[in-house]
MARVEX-858542 format. One record per residue (C-alpha): z, x, y negated; residue in three letters; residue number from 1. Coordinates in pm, 1 decimal. Layout:
<sites>
       pz       px       py rest  nr
        Z        X        Y  ALA NUM
...
</sites>
This chain:
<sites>
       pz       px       py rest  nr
   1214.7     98.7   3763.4  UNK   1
   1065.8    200.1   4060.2  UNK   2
    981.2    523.3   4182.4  UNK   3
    637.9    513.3   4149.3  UNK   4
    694.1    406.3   3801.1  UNK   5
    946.4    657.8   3729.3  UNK   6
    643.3    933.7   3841.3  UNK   7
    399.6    785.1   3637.2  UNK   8
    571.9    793.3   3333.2  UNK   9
    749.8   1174.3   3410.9  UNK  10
    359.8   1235.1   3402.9  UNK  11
    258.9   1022.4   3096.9  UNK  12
    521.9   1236.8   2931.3  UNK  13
    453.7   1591.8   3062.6  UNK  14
     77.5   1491.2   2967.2  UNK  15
   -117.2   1689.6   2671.9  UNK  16
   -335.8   1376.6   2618.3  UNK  17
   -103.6   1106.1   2663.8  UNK  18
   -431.8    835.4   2560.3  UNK  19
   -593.7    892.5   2879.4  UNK  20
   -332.1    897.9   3120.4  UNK  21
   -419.9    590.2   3409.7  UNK  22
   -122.5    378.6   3389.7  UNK  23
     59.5    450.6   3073.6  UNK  24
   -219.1    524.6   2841.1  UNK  25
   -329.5    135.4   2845.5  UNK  26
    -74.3     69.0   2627.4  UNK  27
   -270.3    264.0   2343.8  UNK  28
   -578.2     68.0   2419.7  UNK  29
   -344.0   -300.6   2377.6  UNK  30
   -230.6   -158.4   2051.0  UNK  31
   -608.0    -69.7   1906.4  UNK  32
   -677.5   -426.2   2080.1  UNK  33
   -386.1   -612.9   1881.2  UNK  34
   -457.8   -450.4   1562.4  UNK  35
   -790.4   -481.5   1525.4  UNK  36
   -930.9   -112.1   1505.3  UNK  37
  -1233.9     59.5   1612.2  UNK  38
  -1077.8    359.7   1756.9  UNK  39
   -765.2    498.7   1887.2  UNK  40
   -438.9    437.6   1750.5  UNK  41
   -345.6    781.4   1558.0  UNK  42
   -556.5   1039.2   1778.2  UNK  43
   -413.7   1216.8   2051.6  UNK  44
   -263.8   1516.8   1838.8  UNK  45
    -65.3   1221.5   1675.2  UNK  46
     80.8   1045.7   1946.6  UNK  47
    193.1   1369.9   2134.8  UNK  48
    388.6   1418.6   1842.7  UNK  49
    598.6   1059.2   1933.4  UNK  50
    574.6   1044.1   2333.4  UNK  51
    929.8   1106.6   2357.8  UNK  52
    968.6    750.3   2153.3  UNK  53
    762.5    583.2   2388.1  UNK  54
   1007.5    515.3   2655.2  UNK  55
   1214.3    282.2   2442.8  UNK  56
    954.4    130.2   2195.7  UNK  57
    703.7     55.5   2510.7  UNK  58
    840.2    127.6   2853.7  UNK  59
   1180.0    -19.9   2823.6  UNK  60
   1018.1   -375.1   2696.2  UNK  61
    746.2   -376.4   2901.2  UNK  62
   1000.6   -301.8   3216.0  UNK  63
   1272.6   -562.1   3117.9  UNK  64
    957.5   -814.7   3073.6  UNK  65
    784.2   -707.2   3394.4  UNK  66
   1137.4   -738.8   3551.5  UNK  67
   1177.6  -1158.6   3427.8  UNK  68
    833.5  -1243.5   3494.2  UNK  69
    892.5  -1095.9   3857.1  UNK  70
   1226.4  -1242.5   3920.9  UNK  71
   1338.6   -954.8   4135.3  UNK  72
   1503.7   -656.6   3994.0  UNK  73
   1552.5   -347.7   4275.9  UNK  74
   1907.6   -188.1   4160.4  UNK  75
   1983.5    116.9   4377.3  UNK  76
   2354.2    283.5   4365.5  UNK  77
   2713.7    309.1   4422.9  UNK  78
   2859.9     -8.4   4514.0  UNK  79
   2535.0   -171.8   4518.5  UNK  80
   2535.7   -432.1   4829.5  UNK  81
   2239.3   -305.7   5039.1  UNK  82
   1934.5   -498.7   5091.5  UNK  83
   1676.4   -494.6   5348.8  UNK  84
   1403.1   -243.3   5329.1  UNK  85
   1199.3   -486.1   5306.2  UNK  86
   1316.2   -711.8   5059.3  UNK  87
   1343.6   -390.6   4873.8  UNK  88
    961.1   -275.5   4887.5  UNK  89
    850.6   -659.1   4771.3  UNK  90
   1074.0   -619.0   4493.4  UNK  91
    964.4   -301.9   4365.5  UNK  92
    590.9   -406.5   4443.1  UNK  93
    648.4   -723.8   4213.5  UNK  94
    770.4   -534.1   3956.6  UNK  95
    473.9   -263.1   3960.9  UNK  96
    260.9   -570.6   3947.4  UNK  97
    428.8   -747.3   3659.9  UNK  98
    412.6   -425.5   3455.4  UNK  99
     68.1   -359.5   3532.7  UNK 100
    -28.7   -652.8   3405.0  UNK 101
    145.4   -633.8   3091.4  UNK 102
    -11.8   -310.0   2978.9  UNK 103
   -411.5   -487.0   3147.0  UNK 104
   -401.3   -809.1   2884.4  UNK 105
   -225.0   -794.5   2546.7  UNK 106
   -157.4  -1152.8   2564.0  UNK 107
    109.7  -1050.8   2824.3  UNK 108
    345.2   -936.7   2607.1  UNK 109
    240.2  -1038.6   2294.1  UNK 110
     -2.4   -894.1   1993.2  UNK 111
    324.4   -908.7   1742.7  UNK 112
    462.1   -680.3   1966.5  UNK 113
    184.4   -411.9   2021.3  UNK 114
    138.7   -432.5   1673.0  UNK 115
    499.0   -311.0   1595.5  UNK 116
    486.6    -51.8   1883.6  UNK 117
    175.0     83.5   1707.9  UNK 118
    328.2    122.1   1364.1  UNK 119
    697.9    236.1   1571.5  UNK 120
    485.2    535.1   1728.6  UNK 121
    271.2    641.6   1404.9  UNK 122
    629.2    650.6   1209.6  UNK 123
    779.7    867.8   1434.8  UNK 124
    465.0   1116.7   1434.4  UNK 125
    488.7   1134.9   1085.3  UNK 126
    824.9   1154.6   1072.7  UNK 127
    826.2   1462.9   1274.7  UNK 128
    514.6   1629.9   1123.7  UNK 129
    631.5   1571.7    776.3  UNK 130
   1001.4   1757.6    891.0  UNK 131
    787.4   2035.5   1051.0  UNK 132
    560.9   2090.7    743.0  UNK 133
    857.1   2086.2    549.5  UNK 134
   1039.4   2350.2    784.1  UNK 135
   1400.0   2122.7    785.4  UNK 136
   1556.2   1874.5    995.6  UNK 137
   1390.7   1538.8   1112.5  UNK 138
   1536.1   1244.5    916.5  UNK 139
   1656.0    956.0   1074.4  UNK 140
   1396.9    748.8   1223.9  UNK 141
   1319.1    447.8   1056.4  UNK 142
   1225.7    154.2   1197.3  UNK 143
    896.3    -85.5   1147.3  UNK 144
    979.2   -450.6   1001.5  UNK 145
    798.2   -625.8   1301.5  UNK 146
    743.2   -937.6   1089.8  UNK 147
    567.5   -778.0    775.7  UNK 148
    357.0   -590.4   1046.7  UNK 149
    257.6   -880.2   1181.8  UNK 150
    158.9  -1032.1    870.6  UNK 151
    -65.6   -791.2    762.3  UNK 152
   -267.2   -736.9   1108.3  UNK 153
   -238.5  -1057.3   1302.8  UNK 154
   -231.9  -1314.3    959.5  UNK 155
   -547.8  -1236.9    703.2  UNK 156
   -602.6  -1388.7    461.3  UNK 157
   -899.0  -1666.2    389.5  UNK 158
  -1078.8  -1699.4     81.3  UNK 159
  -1241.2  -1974.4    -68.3  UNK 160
  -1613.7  -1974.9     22.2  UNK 161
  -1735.1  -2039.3   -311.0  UNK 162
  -1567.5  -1752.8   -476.6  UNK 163
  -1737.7  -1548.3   -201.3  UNK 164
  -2048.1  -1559.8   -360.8  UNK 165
  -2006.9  -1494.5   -682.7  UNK 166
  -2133.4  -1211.5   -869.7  UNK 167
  -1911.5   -895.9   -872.6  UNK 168
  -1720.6   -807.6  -1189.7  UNK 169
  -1930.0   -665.9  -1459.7  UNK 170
  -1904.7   -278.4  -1494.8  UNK 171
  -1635.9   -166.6  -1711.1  UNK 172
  -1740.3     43.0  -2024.3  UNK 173
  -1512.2    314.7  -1933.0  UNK 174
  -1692.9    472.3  -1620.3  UNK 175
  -1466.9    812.8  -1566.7  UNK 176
  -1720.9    926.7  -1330.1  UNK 177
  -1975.9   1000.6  -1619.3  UNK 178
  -1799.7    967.3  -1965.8  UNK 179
  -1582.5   1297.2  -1882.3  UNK 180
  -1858.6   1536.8  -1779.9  UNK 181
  -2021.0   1779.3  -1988.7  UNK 182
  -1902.6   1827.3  -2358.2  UNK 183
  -1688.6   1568.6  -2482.8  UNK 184
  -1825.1   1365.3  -2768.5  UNK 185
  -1690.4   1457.9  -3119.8  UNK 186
  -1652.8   1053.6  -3224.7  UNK 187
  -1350.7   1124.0  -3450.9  UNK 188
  -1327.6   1103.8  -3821.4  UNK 189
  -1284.4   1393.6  -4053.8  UNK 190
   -934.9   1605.8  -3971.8  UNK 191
   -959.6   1854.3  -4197.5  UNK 192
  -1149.3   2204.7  -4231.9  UNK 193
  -1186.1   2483.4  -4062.6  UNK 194
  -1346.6   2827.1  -3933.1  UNK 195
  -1564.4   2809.0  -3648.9  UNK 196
  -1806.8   3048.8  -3478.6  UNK 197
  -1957.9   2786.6  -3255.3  UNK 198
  -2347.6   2703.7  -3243.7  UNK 199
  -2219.4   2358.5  -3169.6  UNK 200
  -2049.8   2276.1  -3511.9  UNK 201
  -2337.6   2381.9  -3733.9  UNK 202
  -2401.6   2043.6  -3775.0  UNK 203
  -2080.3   2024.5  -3909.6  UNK 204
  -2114.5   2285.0  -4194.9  UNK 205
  -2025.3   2265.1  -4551.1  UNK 206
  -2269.7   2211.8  -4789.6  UNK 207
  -2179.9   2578.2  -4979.8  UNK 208
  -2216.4   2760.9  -4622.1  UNK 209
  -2519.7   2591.0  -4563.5  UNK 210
  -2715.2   2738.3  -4875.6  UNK 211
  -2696.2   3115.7  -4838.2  UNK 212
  -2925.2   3332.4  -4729.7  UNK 213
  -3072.0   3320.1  -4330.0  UNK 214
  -2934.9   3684.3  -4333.3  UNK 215
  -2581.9   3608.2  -4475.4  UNK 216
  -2549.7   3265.6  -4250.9  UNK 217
  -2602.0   3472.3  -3937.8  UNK 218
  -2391.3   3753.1  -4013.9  UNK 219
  -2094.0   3502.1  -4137.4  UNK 220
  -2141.8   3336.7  -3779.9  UNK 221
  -2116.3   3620.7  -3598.9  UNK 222
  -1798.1   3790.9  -3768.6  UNK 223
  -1627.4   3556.2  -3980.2  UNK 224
  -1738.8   3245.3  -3894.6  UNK 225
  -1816.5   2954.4  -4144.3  UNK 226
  -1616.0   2669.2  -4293.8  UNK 227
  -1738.4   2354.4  -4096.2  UNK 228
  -1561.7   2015.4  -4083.3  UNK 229
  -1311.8   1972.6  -3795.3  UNK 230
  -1374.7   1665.3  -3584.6  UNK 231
  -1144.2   1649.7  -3277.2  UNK 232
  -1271.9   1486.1  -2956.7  UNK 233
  -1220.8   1145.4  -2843.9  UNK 234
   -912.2   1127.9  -2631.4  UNK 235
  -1028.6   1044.4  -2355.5  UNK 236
   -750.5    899.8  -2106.6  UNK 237
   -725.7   1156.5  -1784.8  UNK 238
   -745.6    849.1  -1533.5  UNK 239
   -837.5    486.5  -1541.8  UNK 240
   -587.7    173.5  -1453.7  UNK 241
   -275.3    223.7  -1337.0  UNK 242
   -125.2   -113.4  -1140.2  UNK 243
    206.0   -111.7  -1051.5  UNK 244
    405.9   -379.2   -838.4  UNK 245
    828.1   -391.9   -854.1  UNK 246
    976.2   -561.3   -572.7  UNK 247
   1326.9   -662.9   -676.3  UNK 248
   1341.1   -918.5   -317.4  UNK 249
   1572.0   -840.5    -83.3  UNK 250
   1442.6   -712.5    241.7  UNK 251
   1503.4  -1033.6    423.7  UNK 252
   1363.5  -1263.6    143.1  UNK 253
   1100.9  -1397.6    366.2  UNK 254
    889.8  -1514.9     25.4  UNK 255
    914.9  -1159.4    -50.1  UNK 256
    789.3  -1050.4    265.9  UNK 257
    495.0  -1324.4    182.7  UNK 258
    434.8  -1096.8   -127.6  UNK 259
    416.3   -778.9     44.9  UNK 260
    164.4   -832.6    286.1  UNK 261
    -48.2   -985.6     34.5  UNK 262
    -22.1   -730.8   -205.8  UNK 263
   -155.5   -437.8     86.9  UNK 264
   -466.7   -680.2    172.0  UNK 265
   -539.3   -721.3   -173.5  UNK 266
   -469.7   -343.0   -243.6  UNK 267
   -751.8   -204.8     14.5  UNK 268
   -974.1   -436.0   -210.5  UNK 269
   -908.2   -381.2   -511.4  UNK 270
  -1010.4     34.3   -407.9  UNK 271
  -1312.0   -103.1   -310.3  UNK 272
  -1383.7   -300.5   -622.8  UNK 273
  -1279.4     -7.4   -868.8  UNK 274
  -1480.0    222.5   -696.7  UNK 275
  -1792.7     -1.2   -776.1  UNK 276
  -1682.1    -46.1  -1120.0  UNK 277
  -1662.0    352.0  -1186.9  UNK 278
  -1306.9    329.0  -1209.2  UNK 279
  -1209.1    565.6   -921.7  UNK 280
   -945.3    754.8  -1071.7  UNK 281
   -718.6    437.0  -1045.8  UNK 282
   -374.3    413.3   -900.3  UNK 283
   -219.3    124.0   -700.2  UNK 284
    198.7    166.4   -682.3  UNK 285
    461.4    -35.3   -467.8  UNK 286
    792.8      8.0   -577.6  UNK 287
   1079.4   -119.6   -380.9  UNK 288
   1433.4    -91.0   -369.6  UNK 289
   1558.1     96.0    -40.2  UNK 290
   1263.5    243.8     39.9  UNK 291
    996.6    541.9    -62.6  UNK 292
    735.4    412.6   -317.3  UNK 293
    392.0    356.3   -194.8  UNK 294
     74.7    507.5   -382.7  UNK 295
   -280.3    417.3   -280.8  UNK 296
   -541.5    618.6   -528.9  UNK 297
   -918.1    482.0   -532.5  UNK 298
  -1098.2    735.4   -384.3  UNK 299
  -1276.0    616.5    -77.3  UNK 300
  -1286.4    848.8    203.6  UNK 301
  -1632.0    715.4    309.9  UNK 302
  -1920.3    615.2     97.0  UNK 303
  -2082.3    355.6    230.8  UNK 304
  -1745.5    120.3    178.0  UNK 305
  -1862.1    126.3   -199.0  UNK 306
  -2126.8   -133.3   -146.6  UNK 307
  -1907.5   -348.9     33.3  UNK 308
  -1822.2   -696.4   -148.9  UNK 309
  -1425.2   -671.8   -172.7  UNK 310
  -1377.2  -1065.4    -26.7  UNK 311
  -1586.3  -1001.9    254.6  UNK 312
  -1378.7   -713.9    430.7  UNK 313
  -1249.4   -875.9    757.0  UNK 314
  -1170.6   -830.5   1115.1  UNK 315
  -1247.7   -450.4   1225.1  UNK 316
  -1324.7   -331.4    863.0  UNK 317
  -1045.7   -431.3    771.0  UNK 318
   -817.3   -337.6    982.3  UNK 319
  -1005.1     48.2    998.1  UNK 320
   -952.4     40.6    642.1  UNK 321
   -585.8    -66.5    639.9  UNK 322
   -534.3    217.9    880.3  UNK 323
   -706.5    486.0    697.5  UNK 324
   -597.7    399.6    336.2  UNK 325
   -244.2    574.0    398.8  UNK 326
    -70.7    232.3    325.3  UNK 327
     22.5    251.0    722.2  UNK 328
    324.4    357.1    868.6  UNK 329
    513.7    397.5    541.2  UNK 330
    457.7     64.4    405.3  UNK 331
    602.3   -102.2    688.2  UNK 332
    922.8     78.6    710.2  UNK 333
   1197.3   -161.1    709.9  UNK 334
   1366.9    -85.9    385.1  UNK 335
   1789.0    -36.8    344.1  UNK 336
   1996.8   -273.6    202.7  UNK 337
   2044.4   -322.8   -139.3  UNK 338
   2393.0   -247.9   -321.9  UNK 339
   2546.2   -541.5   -537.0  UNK 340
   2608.1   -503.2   -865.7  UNK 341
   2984.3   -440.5   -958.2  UNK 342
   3197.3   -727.2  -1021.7  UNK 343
   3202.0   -829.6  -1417.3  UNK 344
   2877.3   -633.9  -1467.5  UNK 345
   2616.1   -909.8  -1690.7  UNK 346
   2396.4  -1018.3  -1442.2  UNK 347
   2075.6   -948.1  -1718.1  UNK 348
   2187.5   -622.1  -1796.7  UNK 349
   2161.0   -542.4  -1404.3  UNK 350
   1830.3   -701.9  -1344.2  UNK 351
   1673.1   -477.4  -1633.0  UNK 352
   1876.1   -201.6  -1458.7  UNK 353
   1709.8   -228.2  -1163.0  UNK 354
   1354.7   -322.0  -1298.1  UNK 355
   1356.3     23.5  -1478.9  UNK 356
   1483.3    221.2  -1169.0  UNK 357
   1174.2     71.1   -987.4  UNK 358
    975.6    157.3  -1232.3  UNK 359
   1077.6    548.2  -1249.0  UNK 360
   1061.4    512.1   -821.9  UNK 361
    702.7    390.1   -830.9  UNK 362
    586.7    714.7  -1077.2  UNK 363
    797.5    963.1   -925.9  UNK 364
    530.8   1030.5   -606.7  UNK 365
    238.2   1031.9   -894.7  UNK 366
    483.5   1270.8  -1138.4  UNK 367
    525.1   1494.2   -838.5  UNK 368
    187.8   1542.9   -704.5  UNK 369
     15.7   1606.1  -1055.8  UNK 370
    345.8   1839.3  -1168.3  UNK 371
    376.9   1572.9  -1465.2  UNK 372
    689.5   1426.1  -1625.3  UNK 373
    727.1   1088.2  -1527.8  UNK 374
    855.3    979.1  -1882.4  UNK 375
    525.6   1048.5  -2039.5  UNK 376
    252.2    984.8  -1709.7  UNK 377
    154.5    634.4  -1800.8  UNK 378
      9.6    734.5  -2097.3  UNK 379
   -259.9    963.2  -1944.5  UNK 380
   -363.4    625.9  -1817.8  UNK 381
   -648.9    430.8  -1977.6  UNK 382
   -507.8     83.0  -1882.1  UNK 383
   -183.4    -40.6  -1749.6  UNK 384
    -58.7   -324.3  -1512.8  UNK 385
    294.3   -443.6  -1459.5  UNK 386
    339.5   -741.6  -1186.3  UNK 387
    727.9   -839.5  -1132.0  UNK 388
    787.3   -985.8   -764.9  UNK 389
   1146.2  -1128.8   -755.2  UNK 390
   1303.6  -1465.5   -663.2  UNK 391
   1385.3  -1718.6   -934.9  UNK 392
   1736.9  -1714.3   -982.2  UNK 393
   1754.4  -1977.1  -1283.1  UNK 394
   1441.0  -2150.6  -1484.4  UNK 395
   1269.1  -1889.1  -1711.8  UNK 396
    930.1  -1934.5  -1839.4  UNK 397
    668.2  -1726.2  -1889.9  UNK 398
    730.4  -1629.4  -2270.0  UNK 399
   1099.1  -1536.8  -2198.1  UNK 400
   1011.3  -1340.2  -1860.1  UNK 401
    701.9  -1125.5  -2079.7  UNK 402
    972.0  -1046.1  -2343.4  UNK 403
   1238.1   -930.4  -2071.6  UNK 404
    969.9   -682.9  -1935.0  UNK 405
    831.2   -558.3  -2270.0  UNK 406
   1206.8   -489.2  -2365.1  UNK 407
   1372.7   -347.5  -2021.0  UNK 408
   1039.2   -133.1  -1989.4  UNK 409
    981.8    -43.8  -2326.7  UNK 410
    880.9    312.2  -2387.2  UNK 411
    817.9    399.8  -2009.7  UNK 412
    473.4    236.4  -2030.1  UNK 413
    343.8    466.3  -2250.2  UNK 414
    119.6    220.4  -2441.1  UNK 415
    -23.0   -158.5  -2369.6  UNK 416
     -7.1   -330.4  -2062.9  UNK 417
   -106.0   -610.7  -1901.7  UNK 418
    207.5   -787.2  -1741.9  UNK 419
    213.2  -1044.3  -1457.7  UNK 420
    462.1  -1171.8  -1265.7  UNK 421
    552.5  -1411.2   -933.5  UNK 422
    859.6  -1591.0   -914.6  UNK 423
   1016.0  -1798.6   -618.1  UNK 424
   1282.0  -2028.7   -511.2  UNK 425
   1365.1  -2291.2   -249.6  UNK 426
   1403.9  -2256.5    114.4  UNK 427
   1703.4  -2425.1    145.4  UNK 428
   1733.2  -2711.8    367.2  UNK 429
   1481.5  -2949.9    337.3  UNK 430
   1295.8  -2775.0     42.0  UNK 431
    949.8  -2578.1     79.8  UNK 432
    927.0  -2253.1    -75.4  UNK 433
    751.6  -2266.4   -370.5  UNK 434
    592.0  -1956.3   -539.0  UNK 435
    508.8  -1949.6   -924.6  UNK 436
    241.6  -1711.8  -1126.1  UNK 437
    220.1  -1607.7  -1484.7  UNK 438
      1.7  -1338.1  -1636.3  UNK 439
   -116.1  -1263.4  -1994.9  UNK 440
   -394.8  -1419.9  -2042.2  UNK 441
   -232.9  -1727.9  -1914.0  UNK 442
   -400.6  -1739.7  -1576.3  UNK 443
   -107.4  -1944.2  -1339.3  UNK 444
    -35.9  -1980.9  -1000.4  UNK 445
    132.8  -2249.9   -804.3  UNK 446
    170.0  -2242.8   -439.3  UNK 447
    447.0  -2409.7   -177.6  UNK 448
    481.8  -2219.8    157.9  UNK 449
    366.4  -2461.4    452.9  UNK 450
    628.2  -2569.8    717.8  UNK 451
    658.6  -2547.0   1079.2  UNK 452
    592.3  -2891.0   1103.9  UNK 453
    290.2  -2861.8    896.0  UNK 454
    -70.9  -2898.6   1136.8  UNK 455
   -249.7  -2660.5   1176.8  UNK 456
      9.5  -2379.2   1042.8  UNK 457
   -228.3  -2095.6   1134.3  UNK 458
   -515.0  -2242.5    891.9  UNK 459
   -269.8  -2311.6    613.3  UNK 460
    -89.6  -2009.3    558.8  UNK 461
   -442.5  -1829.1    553.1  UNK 462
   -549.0  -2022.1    323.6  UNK 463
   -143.8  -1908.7    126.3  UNK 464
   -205.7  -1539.8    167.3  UNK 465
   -582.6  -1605.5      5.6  UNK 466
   -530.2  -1753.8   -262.0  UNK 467
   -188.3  -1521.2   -320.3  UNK 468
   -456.5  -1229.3   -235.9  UNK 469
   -728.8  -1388.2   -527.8  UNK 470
   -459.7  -1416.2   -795.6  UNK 471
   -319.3  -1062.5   -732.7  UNK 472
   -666.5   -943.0   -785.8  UNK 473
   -772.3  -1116.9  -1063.4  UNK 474
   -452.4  -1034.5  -1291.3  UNK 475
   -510.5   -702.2  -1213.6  UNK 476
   -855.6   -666.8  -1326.6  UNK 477
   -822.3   -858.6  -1620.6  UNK 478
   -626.5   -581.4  -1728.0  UNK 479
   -945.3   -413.8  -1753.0  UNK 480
  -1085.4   -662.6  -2008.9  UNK 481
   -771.8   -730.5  -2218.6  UNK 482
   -677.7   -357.7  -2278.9  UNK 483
  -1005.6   -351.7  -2409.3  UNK 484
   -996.5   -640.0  -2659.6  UNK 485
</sites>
């Protein structure tokens, strides 16, 4: 780089608001351009935290870019045949120019790629501030998956109209809000009797304690207390649906990567659509192997996103609401390779292996923030959801799949649940991808990926990802209605 480039970024990084430095800082305002949000990207507390990242996720690129768009590259040092001074200046003014245009126009370098420096920079701030909260070491950056980022910002998905209008799910009958305030209702049958000193079991007295004196009732109340019928409360469950998703894809199944970004658009709104059903203390879990589990509750931070019809979040809302759901940077973490299983080991036996592993990932997050047991958390849970995402390695239908999952799971669910599940195969050679759907209830999907050679490609994988997004969201409320039946 130049010198004058070399000064400007010495000061972009010596700066205590990096966001509003001249030069530098316009590279924040490409990233809240290519993603879609209102504001800044992460705050200025947030990217101070990752400025010393910002030389190789944005400089470098944007240099080695501004440096083949120019043609010219000034290289100063030993050995270096010299040039005229002013061949030199013309270079290093092209190349100023060239990188100055890059960070004016996000089209220069690319939205994909402001999109990934975005996520790249929020990663590293929470890298650090997690390591700092937690008074140890940092650990090892990890990197964005540029692709699945790109997916989710640059790629949403498009619904059909007519299910756009249609009338939002009824309310469920459990609304949490409501049925757990105040004194629970004593709906149980007859368990047996006891003593009680409570004005609120007289109703519940035995006929004998019921017939004596005023005098004698009051003063058996008071002291002794009198034999009423014991009715223990409804058991209530402590929270409302829990949906989980197991990813058992590898991380460069590109189907799989399909899956993923569909599931995060159709997890921001399926929080909006609990909320409006009263079902707030919900739980949305991605569970993948080689990477941290990702746990979205429904509590929305603001209020008026509660009157918002789920299929009509798009552009800026819904990229402000991806942002703020804390789906974002974690999600989008590039995830480690997988281990194979051990030669000889039954290829079924490892499968259920490493369904049940994702399963115990998914809860441990939820197990650790209430101080609960993972082995008996899904029961405190009113309704369950179980959707399988894996590639189809031989032909299984639904009936045999359902039975795999009921059998590897088992116990760990802690009651019913409603089980779904989205196979895949193809890819190779001349063969589309095609994606398969089954869910109690029987409600099916069939899909094939477009091609490259498929016109316009743009339209037609938004209209993939939307009806992906639909099916994801239906399955999942229907556990709602068939937990009840």
């Amino acid at each position: 780089m130049s010198g004058a480039l070399a000064s400007m970024l010495e000061r972009f990084l010596a700066s205590r608001q990096p966001l509003l430095d001249p030069f530098w800082g316009r590279a924040f305002g490409c990233m809240a351009k290519s993603l879609g949000i209102s504001g800044a990207v992460g705050g200025q507390s947030v990217m101070l935290n990752a400025r010393l990242r910002f030389p190789l996720i944005v400089a470098e690129p944007v240099l080695r870019h501004a440096a083949r768009r120019a043609g010219l590259l000034p290289l100063v040092g030993h050995g270096v045949e010299p040039v005229e001074p002013e061949a030199f200046q013309k270079a290093q003014a092209s190349l100023e120019l060239a990188t100055q245009a890059a960070l004016a126009d996000p089209e220069v370098m690319g939205k994909p790629f402001w999109v990934h420096a975005a996520l790249d920079l929020l990663q590293e701030a929470h890298r650090l501030a997690t390591a700092r909260a937690r008074t140890s070491a940092a650990a090892a950056s990890g990197e964005c998956d540029p692709a699945l980022a790109a997916l989710i910002f640059l790629h949403p998905p498009r619904f059909d109209l007519t299910r756009q209008h249609e009338r939002p799910r009824r309310r469920a009958r459990q609304v949490s809000a409501h049925r757990r305030a105040g004194i629970r209702p004593k709906e149980g049958g007859v368990a047996g009797i006891r003593q009680s000193r409570s004005l609120e079991d007289l109703p519940d007295g035995l006929f004998s304690e019921m017939i004596q004196p005023r005098m004698l009732l009051a003063n058996k109340l008071l002291h002794e207390g009198l034999l009423v019928r014991h009715r223990p409360p409804r058991r209530d469950p402590r929270r409302d649906l829990l949906a989980v998703a197991l990813q058992g894809a590898d991380r460069d199944d590109g189907m799989g990567l399909l899956v993923k970004a569909a599931w995060a658009d159709a997890a921001i709104r399926l929080r909006v659509a609990l909320s409006q059903m009263g079902l707030a203390n919900s739980d949305l879990v991605w569970s993948q192997q080689g990477c941290d589990a990702t746990v979205l509750d429904c509590q929305l931070p603001e209020p008026g996103l509660g009157k918002l019809p789920p299929l009509l979040i798009d552009g800026r809302v819904r990229a402000d609401m991806l942002m703020r759901s804390r789906l974002l940077p974690g999600f989008v973490v590039l995830p480690g390779r997988t281990a194979s299983p051990a030669p000889g080991t039954d290829p079924a036996s490892a499968e259920a292996a490493a369904v049940l592993r994702l399963w115990r990932a998914g809860l441990a997050p939820l197990a650790a923030a209430r101080r609960r047991d993972p082995a008996g958390l899904a029961a405190d849970y009113g309704r369950r959801m179980v959707l399988l995402c894996r590639p189809a390695t031989w032909q299984t239908d639904w009936s045999e799949l359902r039975a795999e999952m009921s059998a590897t799971l088992g116990r760990a669910l802690g009651g019913r649940a409603h089980m779904a599940c989205l196979t895949w195969r193809g890819g190779a050679g001349a063969q589309a991808p095609e994606l398969s759907g089954f869910a109690d209830g029987g409600k099916e999907l069939h899909l094939t990926l477009p091609q490259p050679s498929d016109e316009p490609r743009a339209e037609a994988l938004a209209e993939f990802m939307g009806a992906l997004v639909l099916w994801m969201m239906d399955v999942t409320l229907e556990a709602l209605d068939v937990a009840e039946a």
